[in-house]
N, CA, C and O atoms as CSV, one atom per row, in Angstrom:
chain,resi,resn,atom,element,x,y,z
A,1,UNK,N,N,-12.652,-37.086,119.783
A,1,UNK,CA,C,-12.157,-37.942,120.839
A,1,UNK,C,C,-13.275,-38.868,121.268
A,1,UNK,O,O,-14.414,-38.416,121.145
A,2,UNK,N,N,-13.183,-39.664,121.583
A,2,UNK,CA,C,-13.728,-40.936,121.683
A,2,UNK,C,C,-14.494,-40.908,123.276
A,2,UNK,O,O,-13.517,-41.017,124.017
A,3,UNK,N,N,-15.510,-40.835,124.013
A,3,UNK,CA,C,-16.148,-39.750,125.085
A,3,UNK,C,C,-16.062,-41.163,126.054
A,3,UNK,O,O,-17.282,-41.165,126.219
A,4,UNK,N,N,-15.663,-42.240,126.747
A,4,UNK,CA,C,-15.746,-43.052,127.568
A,4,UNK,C,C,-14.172,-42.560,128.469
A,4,UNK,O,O,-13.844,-43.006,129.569
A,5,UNK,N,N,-13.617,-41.844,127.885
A,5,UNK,CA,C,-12.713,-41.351,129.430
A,5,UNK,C,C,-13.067,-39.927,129.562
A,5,UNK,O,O,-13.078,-39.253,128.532
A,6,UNK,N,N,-13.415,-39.268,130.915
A,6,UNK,CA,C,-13.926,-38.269,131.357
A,6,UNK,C,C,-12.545,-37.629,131.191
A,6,UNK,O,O,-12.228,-36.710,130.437
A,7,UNK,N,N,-11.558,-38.528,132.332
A,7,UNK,CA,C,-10.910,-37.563,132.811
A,7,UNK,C,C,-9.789,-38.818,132.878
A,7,UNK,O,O,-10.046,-40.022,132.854
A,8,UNK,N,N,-7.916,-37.907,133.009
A,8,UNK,CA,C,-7.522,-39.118,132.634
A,8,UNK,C,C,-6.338,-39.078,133.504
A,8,UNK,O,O,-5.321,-39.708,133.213
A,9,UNK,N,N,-6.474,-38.090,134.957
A,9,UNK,CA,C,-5.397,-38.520,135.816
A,9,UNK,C,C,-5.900,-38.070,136.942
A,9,UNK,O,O,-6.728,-37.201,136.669
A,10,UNK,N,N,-5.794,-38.255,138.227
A,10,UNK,CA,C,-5.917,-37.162,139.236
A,10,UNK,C,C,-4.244,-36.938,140.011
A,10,UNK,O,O,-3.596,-37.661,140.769
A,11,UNK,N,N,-4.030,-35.888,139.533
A,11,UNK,CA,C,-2.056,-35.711,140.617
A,11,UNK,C,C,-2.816,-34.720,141.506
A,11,UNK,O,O,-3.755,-33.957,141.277
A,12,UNK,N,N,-2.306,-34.911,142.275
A,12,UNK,CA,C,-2.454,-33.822,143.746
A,12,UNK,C,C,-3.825,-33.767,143.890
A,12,UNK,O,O,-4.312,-32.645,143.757
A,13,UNK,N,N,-4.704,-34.835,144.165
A,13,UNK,CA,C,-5.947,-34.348,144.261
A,13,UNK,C,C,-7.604,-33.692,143.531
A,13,UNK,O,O,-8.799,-33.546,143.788
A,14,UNK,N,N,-6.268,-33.416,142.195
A,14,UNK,CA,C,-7.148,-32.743,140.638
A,14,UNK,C,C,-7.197,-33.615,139.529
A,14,UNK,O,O,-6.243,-34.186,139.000
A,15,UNK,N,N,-8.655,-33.681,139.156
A,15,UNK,CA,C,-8.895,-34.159,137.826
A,15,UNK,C,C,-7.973,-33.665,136.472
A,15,UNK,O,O,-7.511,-32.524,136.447
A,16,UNK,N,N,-7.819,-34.322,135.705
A,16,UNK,CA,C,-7.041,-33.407,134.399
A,16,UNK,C,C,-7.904,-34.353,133.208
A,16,UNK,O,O,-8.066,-35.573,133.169
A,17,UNK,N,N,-8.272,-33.519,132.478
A,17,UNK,CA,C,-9.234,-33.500,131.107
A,17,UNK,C,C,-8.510,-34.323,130.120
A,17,UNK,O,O,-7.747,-33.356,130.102
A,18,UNK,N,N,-7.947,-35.241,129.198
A,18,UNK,CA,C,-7.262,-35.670,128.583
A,18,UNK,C,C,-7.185,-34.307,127.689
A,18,UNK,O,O,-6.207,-33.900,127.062
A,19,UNK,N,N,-8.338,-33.773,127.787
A,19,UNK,CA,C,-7.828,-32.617,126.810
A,19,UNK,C,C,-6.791,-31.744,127.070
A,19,UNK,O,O,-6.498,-30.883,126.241
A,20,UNK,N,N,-5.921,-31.908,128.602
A,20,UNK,CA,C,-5.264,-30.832,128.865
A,20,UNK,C,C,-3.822,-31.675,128.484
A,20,UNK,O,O,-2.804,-31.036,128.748
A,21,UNK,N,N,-3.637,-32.904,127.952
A,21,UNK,CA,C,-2.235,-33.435,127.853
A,21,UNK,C,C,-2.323,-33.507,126.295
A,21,UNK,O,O,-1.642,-34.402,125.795
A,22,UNK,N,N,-3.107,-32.652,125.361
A,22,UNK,CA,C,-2.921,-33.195,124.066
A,22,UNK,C,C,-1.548,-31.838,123.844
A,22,UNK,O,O,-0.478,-32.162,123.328
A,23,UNK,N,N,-1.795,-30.432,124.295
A,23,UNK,CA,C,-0.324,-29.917,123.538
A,23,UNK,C,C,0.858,-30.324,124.558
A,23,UNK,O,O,1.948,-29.927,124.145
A,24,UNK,N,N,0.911,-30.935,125.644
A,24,UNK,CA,C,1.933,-31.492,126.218
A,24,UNK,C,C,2.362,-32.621,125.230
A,24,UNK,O,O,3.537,-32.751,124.887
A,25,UNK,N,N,1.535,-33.290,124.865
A,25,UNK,CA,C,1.900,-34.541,123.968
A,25,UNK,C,C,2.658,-34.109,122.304
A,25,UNK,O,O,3.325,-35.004,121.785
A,26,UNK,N,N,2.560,-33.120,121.744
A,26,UNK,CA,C,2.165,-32.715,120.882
A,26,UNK,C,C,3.622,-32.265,121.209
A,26,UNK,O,O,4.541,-32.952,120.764
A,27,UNK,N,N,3.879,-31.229,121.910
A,27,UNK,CA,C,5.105,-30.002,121.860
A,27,UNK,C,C,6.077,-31.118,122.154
A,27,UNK,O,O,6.900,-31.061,121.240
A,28,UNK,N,N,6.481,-32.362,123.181
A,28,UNK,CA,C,7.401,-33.628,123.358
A,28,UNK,C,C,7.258,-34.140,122.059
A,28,UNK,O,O,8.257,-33.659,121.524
A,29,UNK,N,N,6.752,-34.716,121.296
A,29,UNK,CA,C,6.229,-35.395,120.239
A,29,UNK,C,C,7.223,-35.038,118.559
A,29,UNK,O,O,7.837,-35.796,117.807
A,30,UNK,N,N,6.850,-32.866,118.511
A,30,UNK,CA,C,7.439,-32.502,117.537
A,30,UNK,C,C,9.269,-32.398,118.239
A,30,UNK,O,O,10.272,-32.807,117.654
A,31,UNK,N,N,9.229,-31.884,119.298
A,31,UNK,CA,C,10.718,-31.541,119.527
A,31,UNK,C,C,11.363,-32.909,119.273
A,31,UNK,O,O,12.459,-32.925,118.713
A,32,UNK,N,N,10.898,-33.822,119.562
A,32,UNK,CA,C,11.690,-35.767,119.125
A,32,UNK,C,C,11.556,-35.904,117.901
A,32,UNK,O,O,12.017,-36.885,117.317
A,33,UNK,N,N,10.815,-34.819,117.213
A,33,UNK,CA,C,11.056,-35.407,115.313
A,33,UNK,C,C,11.946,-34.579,115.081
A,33,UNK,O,O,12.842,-34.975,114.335
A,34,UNK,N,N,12.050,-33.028,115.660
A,34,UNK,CA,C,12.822,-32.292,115.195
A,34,UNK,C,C,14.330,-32.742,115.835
A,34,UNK,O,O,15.234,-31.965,115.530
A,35,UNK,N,N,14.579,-33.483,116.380
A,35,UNK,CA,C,16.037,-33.637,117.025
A,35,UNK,C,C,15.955,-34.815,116.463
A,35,UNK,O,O,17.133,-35.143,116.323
A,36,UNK,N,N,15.384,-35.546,116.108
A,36,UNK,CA,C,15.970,-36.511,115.093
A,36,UNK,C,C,16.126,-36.705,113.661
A,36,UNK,O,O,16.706,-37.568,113.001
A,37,UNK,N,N,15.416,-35.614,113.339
A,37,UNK,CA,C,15.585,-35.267,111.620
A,37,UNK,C,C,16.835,-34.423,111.950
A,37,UNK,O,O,17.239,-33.899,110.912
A,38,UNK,N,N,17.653,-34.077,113.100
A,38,UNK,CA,C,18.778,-33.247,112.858
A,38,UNK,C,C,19.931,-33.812,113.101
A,38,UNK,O,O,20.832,-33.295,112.441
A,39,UNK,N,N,20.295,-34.744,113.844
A,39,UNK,CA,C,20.783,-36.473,113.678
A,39,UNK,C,C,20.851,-37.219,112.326
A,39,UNK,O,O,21.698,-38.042,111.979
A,40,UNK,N,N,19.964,-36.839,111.751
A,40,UNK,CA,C,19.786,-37.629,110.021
A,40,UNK,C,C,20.491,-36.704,109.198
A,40,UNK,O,O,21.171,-37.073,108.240
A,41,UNK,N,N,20.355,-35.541,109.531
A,41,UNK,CA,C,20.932,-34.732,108.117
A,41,UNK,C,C,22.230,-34.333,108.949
A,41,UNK,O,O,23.265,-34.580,108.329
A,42,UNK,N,N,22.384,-33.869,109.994
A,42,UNK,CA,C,24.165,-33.656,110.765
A,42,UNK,C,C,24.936,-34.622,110.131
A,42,UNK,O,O,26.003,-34.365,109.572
A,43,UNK,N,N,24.297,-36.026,110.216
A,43,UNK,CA,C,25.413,-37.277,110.288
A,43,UNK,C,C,26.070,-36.916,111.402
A,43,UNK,O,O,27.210,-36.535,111.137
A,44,UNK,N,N,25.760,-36.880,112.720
A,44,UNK,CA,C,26.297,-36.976,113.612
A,44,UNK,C,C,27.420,-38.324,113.608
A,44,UNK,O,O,27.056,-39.455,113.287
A,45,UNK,N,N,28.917,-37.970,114.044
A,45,UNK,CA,C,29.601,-39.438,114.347
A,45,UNK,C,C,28.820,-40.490,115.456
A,45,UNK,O,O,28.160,-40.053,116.399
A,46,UNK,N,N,28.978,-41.704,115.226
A,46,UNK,CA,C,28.656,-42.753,115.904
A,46,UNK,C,C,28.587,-42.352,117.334
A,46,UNK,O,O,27.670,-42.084,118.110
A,47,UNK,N,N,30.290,-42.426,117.429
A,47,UNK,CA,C,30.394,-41.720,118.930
A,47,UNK,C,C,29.560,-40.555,119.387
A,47,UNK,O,O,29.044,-40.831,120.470
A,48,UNK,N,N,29.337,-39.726,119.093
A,48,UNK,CA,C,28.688,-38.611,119.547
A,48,UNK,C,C,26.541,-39.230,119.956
A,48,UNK,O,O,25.820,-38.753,120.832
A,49,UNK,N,N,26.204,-40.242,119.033
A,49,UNK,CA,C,25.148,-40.289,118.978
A,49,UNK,C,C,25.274,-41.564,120.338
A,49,UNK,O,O,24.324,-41.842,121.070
A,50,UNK,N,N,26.271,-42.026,120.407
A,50,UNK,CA,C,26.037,-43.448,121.499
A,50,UNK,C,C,26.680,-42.869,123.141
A,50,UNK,O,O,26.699,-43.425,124.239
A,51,UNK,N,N,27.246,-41.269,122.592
A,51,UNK,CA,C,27.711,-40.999,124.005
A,51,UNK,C,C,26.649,-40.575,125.045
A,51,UNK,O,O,27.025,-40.608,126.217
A,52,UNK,N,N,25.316,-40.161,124.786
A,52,UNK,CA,C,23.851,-40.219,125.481
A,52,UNK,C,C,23.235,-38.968,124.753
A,52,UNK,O,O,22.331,-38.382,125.349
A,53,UNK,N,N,23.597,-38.546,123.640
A,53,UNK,CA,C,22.945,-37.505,123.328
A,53,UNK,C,C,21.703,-37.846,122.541
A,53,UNK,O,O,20.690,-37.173,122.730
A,54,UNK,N,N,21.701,-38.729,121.771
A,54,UNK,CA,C,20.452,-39.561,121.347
A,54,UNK,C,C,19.403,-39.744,122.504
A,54,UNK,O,O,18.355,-39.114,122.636
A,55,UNK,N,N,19.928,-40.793,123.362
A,55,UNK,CA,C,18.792,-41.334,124.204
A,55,UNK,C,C,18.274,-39.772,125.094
A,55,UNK,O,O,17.064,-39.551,125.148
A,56,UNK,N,N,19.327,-38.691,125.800
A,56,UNK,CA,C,19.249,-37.605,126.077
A,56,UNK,C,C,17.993,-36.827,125.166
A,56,UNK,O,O,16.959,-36.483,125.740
A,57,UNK,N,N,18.138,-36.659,124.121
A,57,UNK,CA,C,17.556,-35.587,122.991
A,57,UNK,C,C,16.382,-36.494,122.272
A,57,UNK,O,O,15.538,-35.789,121.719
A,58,UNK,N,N,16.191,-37.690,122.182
A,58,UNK,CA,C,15.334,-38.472,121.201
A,58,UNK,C,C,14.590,-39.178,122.229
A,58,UNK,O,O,13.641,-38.602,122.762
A,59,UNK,N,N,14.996,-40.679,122.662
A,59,UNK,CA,C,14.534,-41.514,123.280
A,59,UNK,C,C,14.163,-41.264,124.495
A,59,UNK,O,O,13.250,-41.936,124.977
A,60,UNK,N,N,14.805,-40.220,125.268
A,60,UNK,CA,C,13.754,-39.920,126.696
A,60,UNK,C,C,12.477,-39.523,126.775
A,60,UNK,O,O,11.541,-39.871,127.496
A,61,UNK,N,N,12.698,-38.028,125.140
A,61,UNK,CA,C,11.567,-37.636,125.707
A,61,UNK,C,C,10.277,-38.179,124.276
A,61,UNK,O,O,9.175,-37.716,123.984
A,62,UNK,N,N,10.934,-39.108,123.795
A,62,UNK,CA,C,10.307,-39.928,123.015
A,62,UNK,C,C,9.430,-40.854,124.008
A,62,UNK,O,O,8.233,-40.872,123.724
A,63,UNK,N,N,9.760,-41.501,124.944
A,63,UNK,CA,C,8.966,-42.391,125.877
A,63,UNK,C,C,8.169,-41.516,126.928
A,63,UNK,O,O,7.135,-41.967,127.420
A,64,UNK,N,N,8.597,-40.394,127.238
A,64,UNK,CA,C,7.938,-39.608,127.711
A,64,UNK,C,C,6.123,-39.373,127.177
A,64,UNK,O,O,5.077,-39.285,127.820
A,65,UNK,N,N,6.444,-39.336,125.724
A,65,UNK,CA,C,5.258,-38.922,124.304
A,65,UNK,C,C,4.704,-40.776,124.974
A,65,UNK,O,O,3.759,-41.169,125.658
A,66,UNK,N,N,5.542,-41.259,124.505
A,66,UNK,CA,C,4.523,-42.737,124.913
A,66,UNK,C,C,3.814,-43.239,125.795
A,66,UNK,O,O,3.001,-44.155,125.664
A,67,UNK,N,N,4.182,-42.479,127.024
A,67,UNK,CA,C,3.395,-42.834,128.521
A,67,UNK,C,C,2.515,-41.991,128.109
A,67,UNK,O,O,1.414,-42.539,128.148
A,68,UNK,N,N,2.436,-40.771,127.675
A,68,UNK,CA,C,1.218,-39.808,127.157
A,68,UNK,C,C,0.390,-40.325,126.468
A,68,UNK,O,O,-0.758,-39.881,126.449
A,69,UNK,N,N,0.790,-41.472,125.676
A,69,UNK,CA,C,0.147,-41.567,124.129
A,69,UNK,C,C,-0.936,-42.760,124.325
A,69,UNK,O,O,-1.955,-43.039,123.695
A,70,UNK,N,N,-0.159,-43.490,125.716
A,70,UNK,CA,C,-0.790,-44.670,126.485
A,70,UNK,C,C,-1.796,-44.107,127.309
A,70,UNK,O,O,-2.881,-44.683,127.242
A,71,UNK,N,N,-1.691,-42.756,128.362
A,71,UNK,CA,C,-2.720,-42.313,128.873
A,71,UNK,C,C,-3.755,-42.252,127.831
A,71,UNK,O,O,-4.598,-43.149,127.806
A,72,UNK,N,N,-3.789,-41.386,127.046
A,72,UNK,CA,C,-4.625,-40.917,126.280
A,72,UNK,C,C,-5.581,-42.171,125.518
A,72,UNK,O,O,-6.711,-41.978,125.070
A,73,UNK,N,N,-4.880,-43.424,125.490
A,73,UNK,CA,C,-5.609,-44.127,124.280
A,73,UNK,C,C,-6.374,-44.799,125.463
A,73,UNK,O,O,-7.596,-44.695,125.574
A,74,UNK,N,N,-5.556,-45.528,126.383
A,74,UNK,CA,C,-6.146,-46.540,127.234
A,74,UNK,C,C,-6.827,-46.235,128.657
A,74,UNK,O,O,-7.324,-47.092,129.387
A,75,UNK,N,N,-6.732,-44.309,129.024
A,75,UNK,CA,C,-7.032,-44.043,130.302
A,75,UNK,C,C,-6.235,-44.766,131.033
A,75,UNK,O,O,-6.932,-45.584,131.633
A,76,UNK,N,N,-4.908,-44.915,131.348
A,76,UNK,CA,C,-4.048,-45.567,132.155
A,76,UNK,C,C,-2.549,-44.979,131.736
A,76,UNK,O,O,-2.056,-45.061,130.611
A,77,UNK,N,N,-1.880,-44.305,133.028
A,77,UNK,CA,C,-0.277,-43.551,132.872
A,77,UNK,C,C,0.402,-45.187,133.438
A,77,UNK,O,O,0.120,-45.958,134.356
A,78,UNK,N,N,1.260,-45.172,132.499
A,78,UNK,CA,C,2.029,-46.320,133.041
A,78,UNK,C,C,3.164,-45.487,133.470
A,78,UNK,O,O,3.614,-44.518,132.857
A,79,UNK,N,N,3.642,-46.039,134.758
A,79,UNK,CA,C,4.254,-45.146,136.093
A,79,UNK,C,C,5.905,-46.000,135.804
A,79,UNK,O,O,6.371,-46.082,136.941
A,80,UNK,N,N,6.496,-46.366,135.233
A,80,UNK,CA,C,7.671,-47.118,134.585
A,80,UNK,C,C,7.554,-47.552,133.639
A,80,UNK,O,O,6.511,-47.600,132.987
A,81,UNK,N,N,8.989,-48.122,133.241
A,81,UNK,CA,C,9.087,-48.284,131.864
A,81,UNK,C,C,8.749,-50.154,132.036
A,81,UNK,O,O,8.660,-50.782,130.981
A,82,UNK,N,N,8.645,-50.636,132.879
A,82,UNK,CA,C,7.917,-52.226,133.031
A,82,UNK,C,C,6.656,-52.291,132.449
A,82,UNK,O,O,6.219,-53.145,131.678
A,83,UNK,N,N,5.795,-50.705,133.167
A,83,UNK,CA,C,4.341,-51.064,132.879
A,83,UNK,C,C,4.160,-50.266,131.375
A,83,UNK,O,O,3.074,-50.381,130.807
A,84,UNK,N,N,5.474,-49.288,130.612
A,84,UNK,CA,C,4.798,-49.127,129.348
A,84,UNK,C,C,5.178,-50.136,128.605
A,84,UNK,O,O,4.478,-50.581,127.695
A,85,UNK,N,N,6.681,-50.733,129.020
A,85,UNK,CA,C,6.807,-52.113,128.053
A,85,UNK,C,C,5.077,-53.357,127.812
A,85,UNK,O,O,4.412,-53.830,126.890
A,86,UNK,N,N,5.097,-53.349,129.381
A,86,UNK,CA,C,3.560,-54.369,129.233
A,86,UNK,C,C,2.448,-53.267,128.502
A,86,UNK,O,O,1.843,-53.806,127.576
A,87,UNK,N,N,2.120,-52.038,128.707
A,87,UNK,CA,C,1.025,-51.492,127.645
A,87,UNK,C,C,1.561,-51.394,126.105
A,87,UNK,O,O,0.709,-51.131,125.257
A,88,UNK,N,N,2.597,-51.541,125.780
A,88,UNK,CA,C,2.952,-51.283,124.605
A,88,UNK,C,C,2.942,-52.684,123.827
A,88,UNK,O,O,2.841,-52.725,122.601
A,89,UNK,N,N,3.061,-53.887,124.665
A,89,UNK,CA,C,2.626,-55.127,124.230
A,89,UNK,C,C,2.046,-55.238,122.259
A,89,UNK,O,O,0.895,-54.937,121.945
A,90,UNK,N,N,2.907,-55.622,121.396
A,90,UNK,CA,C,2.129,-55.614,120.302
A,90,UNK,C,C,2.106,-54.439,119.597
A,90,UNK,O,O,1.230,-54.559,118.741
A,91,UNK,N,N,2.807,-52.996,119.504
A,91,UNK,CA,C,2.976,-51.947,119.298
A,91,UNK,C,C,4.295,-51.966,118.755
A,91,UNK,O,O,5.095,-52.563,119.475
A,92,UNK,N,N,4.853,-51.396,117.488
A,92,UNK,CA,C,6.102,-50.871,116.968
A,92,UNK,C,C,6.832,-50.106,118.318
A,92,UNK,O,O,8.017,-50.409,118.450
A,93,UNK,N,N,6.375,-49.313,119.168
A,93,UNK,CA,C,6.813,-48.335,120.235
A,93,UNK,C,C,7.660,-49.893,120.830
A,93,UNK,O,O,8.480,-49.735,121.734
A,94,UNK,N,N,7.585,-50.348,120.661
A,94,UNK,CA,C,8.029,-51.694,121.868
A,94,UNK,C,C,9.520,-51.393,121.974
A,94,UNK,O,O,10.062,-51.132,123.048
A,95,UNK,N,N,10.112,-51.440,120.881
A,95,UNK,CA,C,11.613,-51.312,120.409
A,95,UNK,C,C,12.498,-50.446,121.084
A,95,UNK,O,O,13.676,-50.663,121.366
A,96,UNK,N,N,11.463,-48.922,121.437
A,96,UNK,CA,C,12.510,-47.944,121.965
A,96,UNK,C,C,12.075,-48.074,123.513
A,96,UNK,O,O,12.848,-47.598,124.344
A,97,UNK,N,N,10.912,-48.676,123.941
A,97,UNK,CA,C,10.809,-49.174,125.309
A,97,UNK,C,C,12.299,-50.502,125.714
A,97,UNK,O,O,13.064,-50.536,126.679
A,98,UNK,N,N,12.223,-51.146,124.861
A,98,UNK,CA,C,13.478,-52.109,124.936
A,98,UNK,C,C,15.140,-51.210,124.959
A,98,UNK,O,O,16.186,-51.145,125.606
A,99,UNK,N,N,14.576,-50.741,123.975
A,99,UNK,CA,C,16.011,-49.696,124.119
A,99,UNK,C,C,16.584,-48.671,125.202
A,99,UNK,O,O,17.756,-48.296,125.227
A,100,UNK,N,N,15.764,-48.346,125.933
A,100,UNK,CA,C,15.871,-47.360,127.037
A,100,UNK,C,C,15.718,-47.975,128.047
A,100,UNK,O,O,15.853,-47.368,129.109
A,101,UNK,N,N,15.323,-49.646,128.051
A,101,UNK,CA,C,15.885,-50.161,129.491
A,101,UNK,C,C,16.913,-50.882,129.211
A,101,UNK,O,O,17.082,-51.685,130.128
A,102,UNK,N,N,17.717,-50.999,128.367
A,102,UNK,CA,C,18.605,-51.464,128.407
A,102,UNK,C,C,19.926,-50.863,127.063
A,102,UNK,O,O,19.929,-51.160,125.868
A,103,UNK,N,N,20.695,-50.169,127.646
A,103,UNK,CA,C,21.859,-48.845,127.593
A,103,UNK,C,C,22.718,-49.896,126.301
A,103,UNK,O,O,23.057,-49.253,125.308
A,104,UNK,N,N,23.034,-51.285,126.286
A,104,UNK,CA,C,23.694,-51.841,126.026
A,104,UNK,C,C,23.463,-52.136,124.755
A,104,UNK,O,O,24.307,-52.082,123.861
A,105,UNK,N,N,22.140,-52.504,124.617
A,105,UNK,CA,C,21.501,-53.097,123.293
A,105,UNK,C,C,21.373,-51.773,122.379
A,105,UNK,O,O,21.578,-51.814,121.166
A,106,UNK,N,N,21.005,-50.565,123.086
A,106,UNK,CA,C,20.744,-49.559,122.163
A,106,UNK,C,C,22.155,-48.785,121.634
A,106,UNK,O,O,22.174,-48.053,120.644
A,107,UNK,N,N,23.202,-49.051,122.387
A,107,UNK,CA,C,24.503,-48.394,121.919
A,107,UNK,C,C,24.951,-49.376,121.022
A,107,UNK,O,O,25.949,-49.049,120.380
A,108,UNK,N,N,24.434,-50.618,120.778
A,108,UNK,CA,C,25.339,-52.216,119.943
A,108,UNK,C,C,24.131,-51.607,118.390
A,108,UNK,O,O,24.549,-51.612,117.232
A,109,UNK,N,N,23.077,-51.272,118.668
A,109,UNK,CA,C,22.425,-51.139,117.562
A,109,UNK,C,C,22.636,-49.695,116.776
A,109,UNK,O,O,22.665,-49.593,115.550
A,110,UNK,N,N,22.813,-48.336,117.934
A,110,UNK,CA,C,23.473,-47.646,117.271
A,110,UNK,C,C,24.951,-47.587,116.221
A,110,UNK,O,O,25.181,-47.147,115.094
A,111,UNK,N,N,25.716,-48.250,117.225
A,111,UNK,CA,C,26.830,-48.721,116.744
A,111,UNK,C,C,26.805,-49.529,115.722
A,111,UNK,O,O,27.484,-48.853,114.949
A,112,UNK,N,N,26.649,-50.066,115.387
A,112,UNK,CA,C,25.714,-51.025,114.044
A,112,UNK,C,C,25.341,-50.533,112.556
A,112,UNK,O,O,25.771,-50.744,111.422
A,113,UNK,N,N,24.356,-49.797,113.125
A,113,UNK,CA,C,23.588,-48.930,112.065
A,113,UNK,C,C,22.750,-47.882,112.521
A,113,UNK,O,O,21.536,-47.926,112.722
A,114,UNK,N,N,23.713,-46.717,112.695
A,114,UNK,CA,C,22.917,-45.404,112.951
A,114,UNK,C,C,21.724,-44.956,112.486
A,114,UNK,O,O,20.678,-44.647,113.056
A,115,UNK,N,N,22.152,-44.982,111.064
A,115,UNK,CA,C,20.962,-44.696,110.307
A,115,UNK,C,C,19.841,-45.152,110.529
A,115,UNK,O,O,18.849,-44.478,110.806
A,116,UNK,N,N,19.907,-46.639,110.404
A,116,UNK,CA,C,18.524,-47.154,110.669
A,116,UNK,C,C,18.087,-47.250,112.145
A,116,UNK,O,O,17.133,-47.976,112.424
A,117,UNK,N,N,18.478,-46.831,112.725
A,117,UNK,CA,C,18.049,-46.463,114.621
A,117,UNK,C,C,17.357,-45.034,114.355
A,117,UNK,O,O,16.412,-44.773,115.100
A,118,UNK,N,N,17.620,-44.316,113.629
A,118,UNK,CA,C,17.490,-43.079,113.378
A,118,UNK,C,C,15.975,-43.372,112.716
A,118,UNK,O,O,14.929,-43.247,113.352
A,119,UNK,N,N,16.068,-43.789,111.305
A,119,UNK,CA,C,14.557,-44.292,110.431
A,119,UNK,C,C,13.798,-45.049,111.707
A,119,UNK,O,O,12.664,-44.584,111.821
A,120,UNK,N,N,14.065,-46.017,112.642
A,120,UNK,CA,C,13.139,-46.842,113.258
A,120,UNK,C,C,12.615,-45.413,114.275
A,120,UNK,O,O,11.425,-45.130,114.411
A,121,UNK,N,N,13.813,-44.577,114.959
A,121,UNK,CA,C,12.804,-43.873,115.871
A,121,UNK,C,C,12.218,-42.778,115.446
A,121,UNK,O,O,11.418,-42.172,116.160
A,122,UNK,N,N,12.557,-42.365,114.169
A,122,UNK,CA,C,11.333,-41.439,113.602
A,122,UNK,C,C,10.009,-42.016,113.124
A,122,UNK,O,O,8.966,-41.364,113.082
A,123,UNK,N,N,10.135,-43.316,112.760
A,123,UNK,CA,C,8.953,-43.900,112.012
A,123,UNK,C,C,8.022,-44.576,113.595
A,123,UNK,O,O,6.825,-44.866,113.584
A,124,UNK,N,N,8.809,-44.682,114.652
A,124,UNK,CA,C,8.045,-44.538,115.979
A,124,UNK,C,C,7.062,-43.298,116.314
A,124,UNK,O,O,5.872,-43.329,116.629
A,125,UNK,N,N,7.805,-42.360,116.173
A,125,UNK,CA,C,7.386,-40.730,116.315
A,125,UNK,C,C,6.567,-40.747,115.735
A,125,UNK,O,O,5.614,-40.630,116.506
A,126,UNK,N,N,6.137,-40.843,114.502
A,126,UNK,CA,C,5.384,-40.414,113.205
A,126,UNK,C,C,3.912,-41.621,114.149
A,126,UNK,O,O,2.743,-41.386,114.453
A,127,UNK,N,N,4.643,-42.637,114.283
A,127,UNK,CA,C,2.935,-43.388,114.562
A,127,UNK,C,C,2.237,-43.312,115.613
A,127,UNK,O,O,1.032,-43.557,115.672
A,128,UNK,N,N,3.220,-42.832,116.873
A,128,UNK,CA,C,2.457,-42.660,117.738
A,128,UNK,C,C,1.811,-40.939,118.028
A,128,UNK,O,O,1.182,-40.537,119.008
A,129,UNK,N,N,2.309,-40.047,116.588
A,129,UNK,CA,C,1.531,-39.028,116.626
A,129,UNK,C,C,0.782,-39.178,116.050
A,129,UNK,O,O,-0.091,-38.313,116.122
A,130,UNK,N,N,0.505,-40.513,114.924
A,130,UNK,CA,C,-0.496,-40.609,113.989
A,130,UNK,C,C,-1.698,-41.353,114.615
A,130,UNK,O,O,-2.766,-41.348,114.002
A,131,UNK,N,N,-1.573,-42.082,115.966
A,131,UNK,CA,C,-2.075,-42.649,116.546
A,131,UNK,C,C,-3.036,-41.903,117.431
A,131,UNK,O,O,-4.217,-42.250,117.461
A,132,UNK,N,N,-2.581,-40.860,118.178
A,132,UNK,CA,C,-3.334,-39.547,118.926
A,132,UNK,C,C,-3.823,-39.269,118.480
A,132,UNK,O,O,-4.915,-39.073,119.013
A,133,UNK,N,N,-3.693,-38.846,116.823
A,133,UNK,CA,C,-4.160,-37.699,116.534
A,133,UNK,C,C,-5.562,-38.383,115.768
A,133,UNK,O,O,-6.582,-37.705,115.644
A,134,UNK,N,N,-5.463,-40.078,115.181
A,134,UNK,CA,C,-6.564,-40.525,114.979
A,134,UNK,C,C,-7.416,-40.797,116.113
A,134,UNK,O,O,-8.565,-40.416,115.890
A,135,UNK,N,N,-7.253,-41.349,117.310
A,135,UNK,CA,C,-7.676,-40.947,118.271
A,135,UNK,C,C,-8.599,-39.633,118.965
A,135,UNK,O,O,-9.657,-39.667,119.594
A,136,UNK,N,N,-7.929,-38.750,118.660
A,136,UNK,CA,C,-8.547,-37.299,118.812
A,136,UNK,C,C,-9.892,-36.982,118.096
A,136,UNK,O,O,-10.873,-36.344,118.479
A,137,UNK,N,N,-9.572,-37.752,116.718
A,137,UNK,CA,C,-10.998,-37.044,115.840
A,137,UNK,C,C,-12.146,-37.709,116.160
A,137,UNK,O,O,-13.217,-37.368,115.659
């Protein structure tokens, strides 16, 4: 890990180690690959994936991993999805930040092409764990 952030939040008064959000990041991170590699091979119907069980099971706690993934790189929790859209600036992650503020665009693209909503938010997953984890060493 890269030694210019000490420490990378204070809630209630307490320091927290970036080292203490890497298996928080990590355990959100695999459960969003594993619920979306199960979406890919189910073939879940359209309907079922645009009725909120996607954004529910994938994309929440997929952005969840990203406000983490943003602490961790930049020493800064972006506290909404305004300020991870602006940290994500220039990042593949941008897409499912776009998608989760707006219900409309992500059900027209599910609806569309499942599949490839499916490939874009695993190949999200994959980089922003590949991103930590180069980070980390």
């Amino acid at each position: 890990m890269q030694g210019y952030v000490r420490f990378a939040a204070m809630i209630g008064g307490i320091f927290f180690s970036l080292l203490d959000f890497y298996p928080f990041f990590e355990n959100i991170i695999s459960e969003a690959v594993m619920s979306i590699r199960h979406y890919i091979t189910a073939q879940e119907p359209v309907q079922h994936l645009c009725d909120g069980r996607l954004k529910r099971w994938v994309l929440k706690p997929l952005c969840v991993a990203m406000r983490i993934e943003r602490l961790i790189i930049t020493g800064k929790y972006p506290h909404n999805f305004n300020e991870l859209l602006e940290m994500s600036a220039g990042l593949p992650q941008v897409k499912a930040v776009e998608w989760i503020m707006n219900k409309e665009l992500f059900t027209q693209n599910v609806s569309a092409d499942p599949t490839k909503v499916l490939g874009t938010l695993l190949e999200l997953a994959t980089s922003i764990s590949e991103r930590v984890a180069n980070f980390r060493d």
